[in-house]
One Martini backbone bead per residue (centre of mass of N, CA, C, O) as a GRO file, in nm:
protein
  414
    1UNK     BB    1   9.702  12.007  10.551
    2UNK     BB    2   9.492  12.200  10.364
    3UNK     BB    3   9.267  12.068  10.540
    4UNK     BB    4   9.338  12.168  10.826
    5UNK     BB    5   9.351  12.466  10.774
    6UNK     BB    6   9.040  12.520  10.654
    7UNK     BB    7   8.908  12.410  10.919
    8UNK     BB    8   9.038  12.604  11.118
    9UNK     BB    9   8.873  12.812  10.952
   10UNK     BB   10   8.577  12.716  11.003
   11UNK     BB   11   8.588  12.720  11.283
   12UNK     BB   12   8.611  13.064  11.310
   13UNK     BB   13   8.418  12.991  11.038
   14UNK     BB   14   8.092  12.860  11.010
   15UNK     BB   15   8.003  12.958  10.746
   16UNK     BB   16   8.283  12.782  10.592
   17UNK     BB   17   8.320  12.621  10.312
   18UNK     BB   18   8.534  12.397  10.155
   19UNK     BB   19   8.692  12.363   9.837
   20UNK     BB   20   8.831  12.178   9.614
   21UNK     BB   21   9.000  12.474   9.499
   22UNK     BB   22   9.140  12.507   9.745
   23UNK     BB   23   9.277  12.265   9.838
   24UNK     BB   24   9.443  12.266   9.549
   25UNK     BB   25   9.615  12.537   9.605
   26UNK     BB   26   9.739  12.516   9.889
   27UNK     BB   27   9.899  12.227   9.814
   28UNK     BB   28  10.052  12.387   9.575
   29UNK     BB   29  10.223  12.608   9.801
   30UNK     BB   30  10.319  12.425   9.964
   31UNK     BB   31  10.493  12.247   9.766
   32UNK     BB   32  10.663  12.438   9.729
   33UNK     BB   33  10.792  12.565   9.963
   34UNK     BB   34  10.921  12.291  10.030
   35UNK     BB   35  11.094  12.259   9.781
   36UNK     BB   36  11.277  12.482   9.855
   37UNK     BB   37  11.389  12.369  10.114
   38UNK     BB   38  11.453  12.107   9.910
   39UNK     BB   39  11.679  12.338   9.779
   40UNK     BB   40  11.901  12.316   9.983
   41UNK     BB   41  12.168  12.258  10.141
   42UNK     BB   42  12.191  11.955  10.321
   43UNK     BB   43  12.282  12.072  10.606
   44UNK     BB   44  12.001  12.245  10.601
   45UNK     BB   45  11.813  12.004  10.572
   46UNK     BB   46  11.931  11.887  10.856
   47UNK     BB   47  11.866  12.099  11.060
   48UNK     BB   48  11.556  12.128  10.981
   49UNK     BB   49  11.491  11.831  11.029
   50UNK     BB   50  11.612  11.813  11.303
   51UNK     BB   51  11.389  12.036  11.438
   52UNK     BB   52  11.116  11.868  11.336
   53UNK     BB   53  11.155  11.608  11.489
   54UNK     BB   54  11.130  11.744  11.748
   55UNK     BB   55  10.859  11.888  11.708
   56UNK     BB   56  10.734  11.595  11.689
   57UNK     BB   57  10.750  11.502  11.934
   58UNK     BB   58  10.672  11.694  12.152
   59UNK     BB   59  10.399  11.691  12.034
   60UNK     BB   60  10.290  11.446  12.087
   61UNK     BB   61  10.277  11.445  12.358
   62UNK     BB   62  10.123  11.674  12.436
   63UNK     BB   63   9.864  11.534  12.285
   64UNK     BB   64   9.857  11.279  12.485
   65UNK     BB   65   9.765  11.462  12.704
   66UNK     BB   66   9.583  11.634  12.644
   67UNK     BB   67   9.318  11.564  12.547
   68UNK     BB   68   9.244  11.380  12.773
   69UNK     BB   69   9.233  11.640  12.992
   70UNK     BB   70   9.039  11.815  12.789
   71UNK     BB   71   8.798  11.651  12.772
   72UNK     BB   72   8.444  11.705  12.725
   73UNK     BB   73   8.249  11.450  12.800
   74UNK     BB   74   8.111  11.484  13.061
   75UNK     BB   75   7.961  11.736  12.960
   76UNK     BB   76   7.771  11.521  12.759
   77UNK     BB   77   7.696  11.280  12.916
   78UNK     BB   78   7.978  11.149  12.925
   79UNK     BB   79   8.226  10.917  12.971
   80UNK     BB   80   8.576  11.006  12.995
   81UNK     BB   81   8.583  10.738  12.876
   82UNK     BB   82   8.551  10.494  12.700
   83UNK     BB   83   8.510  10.157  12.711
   84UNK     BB   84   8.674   9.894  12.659
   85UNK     BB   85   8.486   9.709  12.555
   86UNK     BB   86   8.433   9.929  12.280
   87UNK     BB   87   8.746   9.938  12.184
   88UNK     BB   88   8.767   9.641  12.142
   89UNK     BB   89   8.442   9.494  12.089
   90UNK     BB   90   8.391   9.700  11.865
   91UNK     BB   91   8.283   9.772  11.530
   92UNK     BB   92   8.331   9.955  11.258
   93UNK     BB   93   8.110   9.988  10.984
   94UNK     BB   94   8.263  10.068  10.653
   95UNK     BB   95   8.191   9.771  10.546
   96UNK     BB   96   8.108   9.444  10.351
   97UNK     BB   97   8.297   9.300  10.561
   98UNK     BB   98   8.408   9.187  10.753
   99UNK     BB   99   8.587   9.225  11.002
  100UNK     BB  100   8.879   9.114  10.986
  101UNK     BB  101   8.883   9.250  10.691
  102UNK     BB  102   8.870   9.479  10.786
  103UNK     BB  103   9.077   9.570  10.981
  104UNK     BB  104   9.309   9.569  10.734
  105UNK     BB  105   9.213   9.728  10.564
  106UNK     BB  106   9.282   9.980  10.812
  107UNK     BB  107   9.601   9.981  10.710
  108UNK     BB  108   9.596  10.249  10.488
  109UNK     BB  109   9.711  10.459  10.678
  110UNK     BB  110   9.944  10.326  10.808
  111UNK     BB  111  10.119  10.252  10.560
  112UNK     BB  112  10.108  10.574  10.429
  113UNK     BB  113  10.270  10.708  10.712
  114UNK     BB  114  10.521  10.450  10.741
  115UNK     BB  115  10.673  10.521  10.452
  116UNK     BB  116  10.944  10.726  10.553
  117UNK     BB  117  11.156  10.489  10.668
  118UNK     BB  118  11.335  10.522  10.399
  119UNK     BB  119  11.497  10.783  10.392
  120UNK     BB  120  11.782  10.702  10.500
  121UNK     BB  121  11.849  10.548  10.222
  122UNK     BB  122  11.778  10.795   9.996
  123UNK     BB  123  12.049  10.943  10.197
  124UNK     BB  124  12.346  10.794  10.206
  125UNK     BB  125  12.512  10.998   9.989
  126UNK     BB  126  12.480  11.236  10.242
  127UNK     BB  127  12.595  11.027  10.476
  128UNK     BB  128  12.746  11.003  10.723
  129UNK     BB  129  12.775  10.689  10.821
  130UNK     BB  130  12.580  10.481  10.653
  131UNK     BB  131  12.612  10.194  10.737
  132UNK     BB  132  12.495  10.315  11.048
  133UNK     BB  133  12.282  10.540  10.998
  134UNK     BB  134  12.055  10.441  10.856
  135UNK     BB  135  11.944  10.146  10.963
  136UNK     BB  136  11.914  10.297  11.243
  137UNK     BB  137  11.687  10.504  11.135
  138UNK     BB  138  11.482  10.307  11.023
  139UNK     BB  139  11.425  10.190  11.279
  140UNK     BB  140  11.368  10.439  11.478
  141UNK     BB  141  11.134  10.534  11.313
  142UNK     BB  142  10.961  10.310  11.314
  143UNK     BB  143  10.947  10.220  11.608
  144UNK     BB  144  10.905  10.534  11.728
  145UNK     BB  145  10.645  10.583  11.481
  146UNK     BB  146  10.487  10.375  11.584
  147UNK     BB  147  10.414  10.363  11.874
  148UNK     BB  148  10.334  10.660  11.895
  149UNK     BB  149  10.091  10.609  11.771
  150UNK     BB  150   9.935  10.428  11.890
  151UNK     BB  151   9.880  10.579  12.137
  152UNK     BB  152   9.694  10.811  11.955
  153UNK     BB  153   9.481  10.601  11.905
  154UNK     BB  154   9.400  10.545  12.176
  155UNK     BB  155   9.304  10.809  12.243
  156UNK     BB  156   9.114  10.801  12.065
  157UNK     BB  157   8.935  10.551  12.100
  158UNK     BB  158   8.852  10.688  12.418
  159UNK     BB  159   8.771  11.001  12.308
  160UNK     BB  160   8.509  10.947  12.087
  161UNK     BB  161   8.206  10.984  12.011
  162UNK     BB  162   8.136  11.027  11.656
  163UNK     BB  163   8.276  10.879  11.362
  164UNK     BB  164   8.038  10.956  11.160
  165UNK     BB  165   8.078  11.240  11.198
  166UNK     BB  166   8.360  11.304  11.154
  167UNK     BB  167   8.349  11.187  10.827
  168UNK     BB  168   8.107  11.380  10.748
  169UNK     BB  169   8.191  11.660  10.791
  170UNK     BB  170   8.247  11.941  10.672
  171UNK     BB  171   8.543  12.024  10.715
  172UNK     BB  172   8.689  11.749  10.604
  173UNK     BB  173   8.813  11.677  10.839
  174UNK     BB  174   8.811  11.439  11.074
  175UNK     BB  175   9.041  11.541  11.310
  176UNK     BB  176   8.898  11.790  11.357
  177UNK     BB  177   8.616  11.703  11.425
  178UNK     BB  178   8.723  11.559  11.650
  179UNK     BB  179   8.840  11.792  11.833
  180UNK     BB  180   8.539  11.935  11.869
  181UNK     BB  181   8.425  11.717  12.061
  182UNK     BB  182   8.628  11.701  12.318
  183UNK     BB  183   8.670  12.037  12.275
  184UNK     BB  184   8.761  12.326  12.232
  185UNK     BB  185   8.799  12.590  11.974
  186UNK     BB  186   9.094  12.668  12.098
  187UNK     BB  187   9.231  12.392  12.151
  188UNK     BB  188   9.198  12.256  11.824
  189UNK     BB  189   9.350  12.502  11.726
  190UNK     BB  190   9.619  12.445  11.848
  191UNK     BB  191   9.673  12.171  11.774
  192UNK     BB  192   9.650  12.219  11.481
  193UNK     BB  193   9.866  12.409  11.475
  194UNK     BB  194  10.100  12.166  11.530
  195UNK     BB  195  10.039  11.989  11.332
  196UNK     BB  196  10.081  12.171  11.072
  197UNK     BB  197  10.361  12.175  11.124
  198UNK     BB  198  10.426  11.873  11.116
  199UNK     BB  199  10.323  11.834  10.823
  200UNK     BB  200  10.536  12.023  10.677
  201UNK     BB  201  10.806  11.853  10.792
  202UNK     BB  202  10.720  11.570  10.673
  203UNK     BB  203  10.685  11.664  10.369
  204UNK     BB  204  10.995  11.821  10.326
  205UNK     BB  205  11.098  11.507  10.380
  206UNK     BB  206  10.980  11.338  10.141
  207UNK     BB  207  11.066  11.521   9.938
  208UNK     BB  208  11.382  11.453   9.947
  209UNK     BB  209  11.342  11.177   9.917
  210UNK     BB  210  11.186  11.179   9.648
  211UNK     BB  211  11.430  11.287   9.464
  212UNK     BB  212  11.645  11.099   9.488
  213UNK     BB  213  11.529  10.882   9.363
  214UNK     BB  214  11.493  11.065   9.065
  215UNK     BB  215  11.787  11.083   9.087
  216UNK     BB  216  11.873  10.776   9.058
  217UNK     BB  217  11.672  10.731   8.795
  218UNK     BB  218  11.838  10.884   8.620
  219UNK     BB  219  12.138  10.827   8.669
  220UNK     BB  220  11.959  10.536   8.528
  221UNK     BB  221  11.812  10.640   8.243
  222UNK     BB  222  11.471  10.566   8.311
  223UNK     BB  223  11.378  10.887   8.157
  224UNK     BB  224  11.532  10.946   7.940
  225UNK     BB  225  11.589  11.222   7.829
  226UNK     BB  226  11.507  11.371   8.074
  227UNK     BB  227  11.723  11.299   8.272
  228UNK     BB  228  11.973  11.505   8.225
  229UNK     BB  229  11.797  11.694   8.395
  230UNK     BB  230  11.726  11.527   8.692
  231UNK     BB  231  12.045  11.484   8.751
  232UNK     BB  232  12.135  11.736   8.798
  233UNK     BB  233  12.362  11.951   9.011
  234UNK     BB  234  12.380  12.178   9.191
  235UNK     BB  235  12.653  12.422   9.224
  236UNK     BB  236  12.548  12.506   9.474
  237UNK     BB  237  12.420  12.296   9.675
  238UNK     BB  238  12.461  12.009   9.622
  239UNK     BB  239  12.191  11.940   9.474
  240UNK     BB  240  11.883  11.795   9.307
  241UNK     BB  241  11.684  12.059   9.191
  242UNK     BB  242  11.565  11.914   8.923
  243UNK     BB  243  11.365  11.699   9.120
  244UNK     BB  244  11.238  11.839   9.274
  245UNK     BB  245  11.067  12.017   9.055
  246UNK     BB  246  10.932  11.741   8.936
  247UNK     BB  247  10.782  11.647   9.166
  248UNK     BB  248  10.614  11.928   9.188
  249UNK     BB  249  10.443  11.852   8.952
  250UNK     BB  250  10.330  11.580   8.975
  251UNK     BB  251  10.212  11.640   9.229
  252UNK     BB  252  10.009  11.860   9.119
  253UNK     BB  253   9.887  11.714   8.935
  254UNK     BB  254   9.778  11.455   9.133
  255UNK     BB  255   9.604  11.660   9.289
  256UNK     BB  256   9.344  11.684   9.087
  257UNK     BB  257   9.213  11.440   9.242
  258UNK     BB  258   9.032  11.585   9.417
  259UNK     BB  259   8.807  11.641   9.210
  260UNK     BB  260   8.699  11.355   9.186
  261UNK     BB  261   8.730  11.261   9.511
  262UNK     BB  262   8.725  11.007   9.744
  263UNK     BB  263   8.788  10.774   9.549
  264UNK     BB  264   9.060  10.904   9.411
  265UNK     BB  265   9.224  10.961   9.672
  266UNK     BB  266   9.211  10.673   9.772
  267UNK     BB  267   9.361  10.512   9.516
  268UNK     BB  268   9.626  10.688   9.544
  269UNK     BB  269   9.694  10.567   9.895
  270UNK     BB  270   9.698  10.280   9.786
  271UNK     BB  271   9.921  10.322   9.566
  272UNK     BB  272  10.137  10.406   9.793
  273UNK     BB  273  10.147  10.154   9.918
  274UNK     BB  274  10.164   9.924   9.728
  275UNK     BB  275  10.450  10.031   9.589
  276UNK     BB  276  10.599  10.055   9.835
  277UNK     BB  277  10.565   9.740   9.945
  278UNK     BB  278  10.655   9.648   9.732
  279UNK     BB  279  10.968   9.747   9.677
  280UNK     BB  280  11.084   9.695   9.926
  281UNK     BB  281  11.036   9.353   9.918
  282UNK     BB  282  11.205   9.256   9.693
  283UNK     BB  283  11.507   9.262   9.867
  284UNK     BB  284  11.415   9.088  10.095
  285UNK     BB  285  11.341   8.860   9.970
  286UNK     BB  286  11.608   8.793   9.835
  287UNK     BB  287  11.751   8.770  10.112
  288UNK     BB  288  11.581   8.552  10.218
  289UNK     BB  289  11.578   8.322   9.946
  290UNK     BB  290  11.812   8.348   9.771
  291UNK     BB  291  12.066   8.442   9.885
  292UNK     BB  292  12.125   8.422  10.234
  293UNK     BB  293  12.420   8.335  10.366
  294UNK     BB  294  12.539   8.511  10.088
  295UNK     BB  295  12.512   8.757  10.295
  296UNK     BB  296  12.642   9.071  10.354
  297UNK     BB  297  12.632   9.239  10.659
  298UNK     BB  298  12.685   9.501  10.776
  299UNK     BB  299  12.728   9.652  11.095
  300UNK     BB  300  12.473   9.737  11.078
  301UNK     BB  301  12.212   9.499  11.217
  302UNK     BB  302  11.950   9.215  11.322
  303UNK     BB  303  12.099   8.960  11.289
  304UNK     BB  304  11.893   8.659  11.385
  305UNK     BB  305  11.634   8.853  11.303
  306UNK     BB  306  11.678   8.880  10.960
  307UNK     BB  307  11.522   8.649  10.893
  308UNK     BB  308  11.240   8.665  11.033
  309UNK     BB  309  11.142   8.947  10.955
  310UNK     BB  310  11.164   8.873  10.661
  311UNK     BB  311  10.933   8.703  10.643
  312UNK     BB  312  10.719   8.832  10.761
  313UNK     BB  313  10.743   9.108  10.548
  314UNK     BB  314  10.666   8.918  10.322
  315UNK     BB  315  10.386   8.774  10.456
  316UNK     BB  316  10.251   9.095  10.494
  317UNK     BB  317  10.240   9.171  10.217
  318UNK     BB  318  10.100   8.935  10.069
  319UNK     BB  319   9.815   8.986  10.247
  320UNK     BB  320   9.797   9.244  10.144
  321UNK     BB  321   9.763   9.387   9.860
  322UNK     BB  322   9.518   9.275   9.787
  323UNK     BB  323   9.342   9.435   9.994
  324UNK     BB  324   9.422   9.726   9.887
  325UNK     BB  325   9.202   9.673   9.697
  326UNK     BB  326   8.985   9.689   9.755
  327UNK     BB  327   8.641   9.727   9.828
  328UNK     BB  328   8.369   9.841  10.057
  329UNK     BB  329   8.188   9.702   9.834
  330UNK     BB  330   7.936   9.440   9.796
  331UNK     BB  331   7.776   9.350   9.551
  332UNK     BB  332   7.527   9.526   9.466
  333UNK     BB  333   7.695   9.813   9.631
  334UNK     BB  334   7.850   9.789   9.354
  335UNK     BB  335   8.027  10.042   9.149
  336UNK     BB  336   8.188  10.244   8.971
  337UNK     BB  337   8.208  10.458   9.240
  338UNK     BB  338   8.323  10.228   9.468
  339UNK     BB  339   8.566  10.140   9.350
  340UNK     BB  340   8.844  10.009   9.335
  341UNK     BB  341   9.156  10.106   9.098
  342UNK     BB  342   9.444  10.015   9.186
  343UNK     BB  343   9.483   9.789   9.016
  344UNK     BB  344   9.483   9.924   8.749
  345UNK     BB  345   9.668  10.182   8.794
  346UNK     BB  346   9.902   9.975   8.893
  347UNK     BB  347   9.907   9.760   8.684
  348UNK     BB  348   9.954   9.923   8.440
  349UNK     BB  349  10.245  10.061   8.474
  350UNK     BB  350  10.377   9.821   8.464
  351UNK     BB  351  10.321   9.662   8.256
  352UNK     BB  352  10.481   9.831   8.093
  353UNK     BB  353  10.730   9.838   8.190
  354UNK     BB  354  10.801   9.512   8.152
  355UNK     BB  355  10.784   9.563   7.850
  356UNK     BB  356  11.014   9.744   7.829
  357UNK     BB  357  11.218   9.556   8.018
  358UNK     BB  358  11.212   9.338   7.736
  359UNK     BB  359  11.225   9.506   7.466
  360UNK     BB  360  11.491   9.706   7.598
  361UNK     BB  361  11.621   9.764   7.895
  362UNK     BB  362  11.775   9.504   7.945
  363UNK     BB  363  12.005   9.608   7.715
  364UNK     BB  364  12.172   9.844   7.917
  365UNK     BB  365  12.055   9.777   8.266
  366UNK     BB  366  12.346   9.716   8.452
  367UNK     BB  367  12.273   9.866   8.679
  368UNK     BB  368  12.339  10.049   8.921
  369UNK     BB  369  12.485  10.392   8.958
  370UNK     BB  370  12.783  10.551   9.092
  371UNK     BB  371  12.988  10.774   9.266
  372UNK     BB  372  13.138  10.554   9.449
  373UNK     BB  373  13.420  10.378   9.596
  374UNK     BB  374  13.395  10.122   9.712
  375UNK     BB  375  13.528   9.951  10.042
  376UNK     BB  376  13.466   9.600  10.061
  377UNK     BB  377  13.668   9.434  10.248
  378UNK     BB  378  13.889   9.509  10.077
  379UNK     BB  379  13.821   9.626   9.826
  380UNK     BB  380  13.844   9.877   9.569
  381UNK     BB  381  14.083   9.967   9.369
  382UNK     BB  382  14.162  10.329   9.391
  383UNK     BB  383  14.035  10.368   9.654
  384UNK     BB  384  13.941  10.642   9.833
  385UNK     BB  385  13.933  10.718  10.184
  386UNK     BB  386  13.702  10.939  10.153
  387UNK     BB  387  13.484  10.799   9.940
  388UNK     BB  388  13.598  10.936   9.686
  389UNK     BB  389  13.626  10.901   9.386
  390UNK     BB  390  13.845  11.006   9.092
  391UNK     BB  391  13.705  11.261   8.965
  392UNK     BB  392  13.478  11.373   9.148
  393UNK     BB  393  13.418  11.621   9.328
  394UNK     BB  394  13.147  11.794   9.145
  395UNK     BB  395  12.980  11.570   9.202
  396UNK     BB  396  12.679  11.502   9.336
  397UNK     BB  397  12.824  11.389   9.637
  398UNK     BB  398  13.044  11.590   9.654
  399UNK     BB  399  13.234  11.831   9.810
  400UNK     BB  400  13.312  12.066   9.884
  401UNK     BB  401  13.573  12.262  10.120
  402UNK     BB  402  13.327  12.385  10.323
  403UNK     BB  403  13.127  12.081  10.321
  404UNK     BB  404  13.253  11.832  10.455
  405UNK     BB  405  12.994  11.822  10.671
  406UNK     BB  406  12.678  11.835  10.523
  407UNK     BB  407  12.568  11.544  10.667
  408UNK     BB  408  12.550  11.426  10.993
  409UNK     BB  409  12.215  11.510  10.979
  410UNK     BB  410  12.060  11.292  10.810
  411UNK     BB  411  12.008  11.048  10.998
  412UNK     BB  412  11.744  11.204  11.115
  413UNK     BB  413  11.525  11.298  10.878
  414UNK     BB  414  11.307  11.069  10.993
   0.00000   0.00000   0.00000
């Protein structure tokens, strides 16, 4: 987001090309920004991210339709769309494999873009009818945000003219570059500030999902001493907002690796998505291989296609897992400068926790902790009808007495 501000400043003003140390400024900005809106009260992050999920479909129709319309390709003495034969047909050769495996590779981007639809899990504790609205919104997030996105390679793929200039670009931004390529450089700068609101409420959604996490994570004592501040609940907002500003420390933090490189931030990527896909398919595994037809399945599943499909997403983690690590050159091409370090930076942490969880939490960590007396098929006895046990009413998922509906639209906030 930072990166396509910038580009848009650079469109604008021809002579300026941005730094990475402006980059990582802006970034710092943007997310404090956002912070700041995800320590609102539930209710409010509710409407906030309902108004940003319709304004980011409406947005993608529109940039749908008008691309191709406004493409000035034809200006350029080339065909109003590339033929299907070259988008079908042609690999741009970005690494030093196969196609086929190239092709793979080419899925970190698409995996990195799709971790979001975890959102309504790590927030069903603050969502009415969450054993329905949630696992409704994981399928239509992704699926709804699968198809749209293809639409829109496809548009790109019909509609570059130089896939190399756009990577090269000094704007920086590939995207950006793209959109200069076949539009005038005022419909470029529209589009992209459409995008960049959008790209907002993306990342102030990321930014909500991603604190419930560290606070459930803190609520399970995993963070040591720390736990005690990042679980702790605001008594204004009744969010965890010692979580959303822990997060957004780390995130600025890990930021700085804007200055290591290309290099360094694709790492990052590479990593933010195997460790999303190994979390994900943990569970996913288990119910499919191991529990099998002892799982008891909420209202809302995806009935006799849950073994098939569980399958499929356990085999197709496991055959990308490794490719996410690859580097892009082989052979005599590959120096340290080239390496993927993914498999280092990501196995070194495991490693570490893994002998952690040996040596010491497993003496503990007896499973998650929760703050509600759940009423499974009539089991539960001493909980109270609204689902809320015994004496927490001022704890983490608790509402005030004028708040407690203010959870009914999280589960759209994906």
């Amino acid at each position: 987001m930072a990166s396509m501000m910038l580009a848009a400043a650079s469109i604008q003003i021809p002579t300026y090309v941005p730094e990475n140390y402006q980059v990582f400024l802006l970034t710092a900005f943007i997310m404090v920004l956002q912070s700041f809106v995800s320590s609102m009260p539930t209710k409010w992050i509710a409407n906030f991210n309902s108004v940003g999920s319709t304004f980011n479909i409406i947005v993608l129709v529109v940039v749908l339709i008008l691309i191709p319309a406004a493409a000035n390709r034809e200006e350029q003495g080339l065909p109003k769309f590339t033929p299907s034969r070259e988008v079908w047909g042609n690999f741009y050769e970005g690494t030093d494999f196969p196609n086929g495996l190239a092709l793979l590779m080419s899925f970190v981007a698409v995996i990195w873009t799709m971790s979001g639809y975890d959102a309504p899990f790590h927030l069903s504790e603050e969502c009415s009818n969450a054993n329905i609205a949630s696992p409704r919104a994981i399928v239509l997030t992704s699926g709804v945000g699968g198809l749209m996105g293809w639409f829109l390679q496809l548009v790109v793929a019909y509609t570059i003219v130089d896939i190399e200039a756009a990577l090269d670009s000094e704007l920086g931004q590939p995207y950006a570059a793209y959109l200069l390529q076949i539009l005038p450089p005022n419909t470029t700068l529209a589009i992209l500030a459409l995008t960049i609101i959008c790209a907002f409420s993306m990342g102030q959604g990321c930014m909500v999902a991603a604190s419930r996490v560290t606070f459930a994570y803190s609520r399970d004592e995993c963070f040591g001493p720390l736990s005690r501040i990042t679980k702790q609940v605001n008594g204004h907002t009744h969010t965890p907002v010692n979580a959303v500003w822990f997060n957004t420390i780390i995130g600025i933090a890990m930021s700085v690796l804007i200055f290591g490189g290309e290099l360094a931030a694709g790492a990052l990527f590479s990593i933010g998505a195997v460790a999303a896909f190994v979390a994900f398919t943990i569970p996913i595994f288990i119910r499919v291989f191991l529990v099998g037809n002892r799982f008891r399945p909420g209202p809302w599943n995806l009935g006799r296609w849950s073994m098939p499909i569980g399958s499929a997403a356990c085999a197709f983690v496991f055959l990308m897992v490794p490719i996410l690590m690859l580097p892009s050159l082989t052979g005599r091409n590959l120096d340290a400068a080239g390496m993927n370090w993914t498999c280092l930076v990501y196995g070194g942490p495991m490693t570490f926790i893994l002998i952690w969880w040996i040596v010491d939490a497993k003496k503990w960590f007896k499973g998650p902790k929760v703050n509600i007396e759940h009423q499974m098929l009539g089991r539960g006895e001493g909980a109270r009808t609204d689902g809320i046990a015994p004496g927490i009413e001022n704890s983490s998922t608790a509402s005030s007495s004028g708040e407690s509906n203010r959870a009914d639209k999280v589960g759209k906030m994906a």
